[in-house]
C-alpha positions as CSV (number, residue, x, y, z in Angstrom):
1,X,0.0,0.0,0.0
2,X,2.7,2.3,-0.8
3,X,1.3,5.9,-1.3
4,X,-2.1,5.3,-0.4
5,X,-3.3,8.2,2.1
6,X,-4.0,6.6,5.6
7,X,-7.1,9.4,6.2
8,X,-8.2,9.4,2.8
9,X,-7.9,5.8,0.8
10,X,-9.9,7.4,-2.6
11,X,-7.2,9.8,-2.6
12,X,-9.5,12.8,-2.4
13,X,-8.5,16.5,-1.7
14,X,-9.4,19.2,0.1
15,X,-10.5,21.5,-2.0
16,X,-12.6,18.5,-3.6
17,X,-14.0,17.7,0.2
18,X,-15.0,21.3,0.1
19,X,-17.2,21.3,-2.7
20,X,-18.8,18.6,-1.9
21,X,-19.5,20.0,1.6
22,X,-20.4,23.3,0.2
23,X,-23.0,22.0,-2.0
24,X,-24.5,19.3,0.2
25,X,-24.1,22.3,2.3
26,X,-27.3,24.1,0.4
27,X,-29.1,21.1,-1.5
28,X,-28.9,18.6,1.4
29,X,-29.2,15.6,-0.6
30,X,-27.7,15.8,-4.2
31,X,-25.8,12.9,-6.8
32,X,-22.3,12.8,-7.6
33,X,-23.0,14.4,-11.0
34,X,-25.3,17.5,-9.3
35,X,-22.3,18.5,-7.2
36,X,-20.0,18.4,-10.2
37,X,-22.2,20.2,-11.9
38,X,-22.6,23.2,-9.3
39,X,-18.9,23.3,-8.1
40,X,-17.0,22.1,-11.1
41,X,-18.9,22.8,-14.4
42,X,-15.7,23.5,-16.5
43,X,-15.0,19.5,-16.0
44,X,-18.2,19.0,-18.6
45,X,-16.3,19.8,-21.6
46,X,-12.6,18.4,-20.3
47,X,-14.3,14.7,-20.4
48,X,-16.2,15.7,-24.3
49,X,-14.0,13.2,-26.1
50,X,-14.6,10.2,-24.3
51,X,-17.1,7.5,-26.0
52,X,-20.2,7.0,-24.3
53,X,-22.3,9.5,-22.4
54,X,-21.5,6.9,-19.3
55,X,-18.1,7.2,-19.6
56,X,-18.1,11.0,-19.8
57,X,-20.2,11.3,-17.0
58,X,-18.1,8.3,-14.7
59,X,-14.7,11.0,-15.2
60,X,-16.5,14.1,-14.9
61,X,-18.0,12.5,-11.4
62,X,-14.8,11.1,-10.4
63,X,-13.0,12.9,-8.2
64,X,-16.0,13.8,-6.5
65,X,-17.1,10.3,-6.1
66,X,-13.8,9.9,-4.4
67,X,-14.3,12.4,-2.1
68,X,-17.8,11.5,-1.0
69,X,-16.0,8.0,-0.2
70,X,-13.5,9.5,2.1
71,X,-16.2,11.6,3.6
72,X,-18.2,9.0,4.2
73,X,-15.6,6.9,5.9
74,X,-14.8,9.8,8.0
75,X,-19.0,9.7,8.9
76,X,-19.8,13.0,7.0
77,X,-21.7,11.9,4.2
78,X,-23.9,8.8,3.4
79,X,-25.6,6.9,0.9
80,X,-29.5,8.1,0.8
81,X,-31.0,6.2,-1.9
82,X,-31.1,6.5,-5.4
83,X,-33.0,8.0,-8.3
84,X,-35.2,6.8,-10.6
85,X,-32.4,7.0,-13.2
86,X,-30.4,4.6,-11.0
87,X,-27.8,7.6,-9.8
88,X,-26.7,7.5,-5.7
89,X,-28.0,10.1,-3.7
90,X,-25.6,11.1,-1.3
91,X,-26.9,13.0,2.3
């Protein structure tokens, strides 16, 4: 387990921590792609060239999916369900 973080195994930074907390912050519940979308928009058109919509959206998401993993091993986010379109809503 050579470089693996100790506090945070995904590998998630602080200023990604901070957006998530900011925007859970005000929407309470929202997906992985919501608080993308509201803190980081400019990653929408870094991810345009890969091949499926899925596969853009799973590296847009990313690195704030990491982050809500860390968080949630620390016990500041959880799981809360899921959408009709099958996306994790995260509390």
């Amino acid at each position: 387990m050579a470089g693996k973080r100790k506090t945070n195994p995904a590998g998630s930074t602080n200023s990604y921590r901070g957006d998530v907390l900011r925007v859970l912050g005000v929407l309470k519940v929202a997906t992985a792609d919501q608080i993308q979308r509201l803190s980081a928009p400019h990653l929408t058109f870094r991810h345009a060239d890969k091949p499926t919509p899925s596969k853009r959206k799973q590296a847009r998401t990313a690195s704030h999916t990491a982050a809500l993993s860390d968080m949630r091993g620390h016990g500041l986010s959880e799981n809360g369900g899921s959408t009709e379109t099958g996306d994790s809503l995260r509390t």
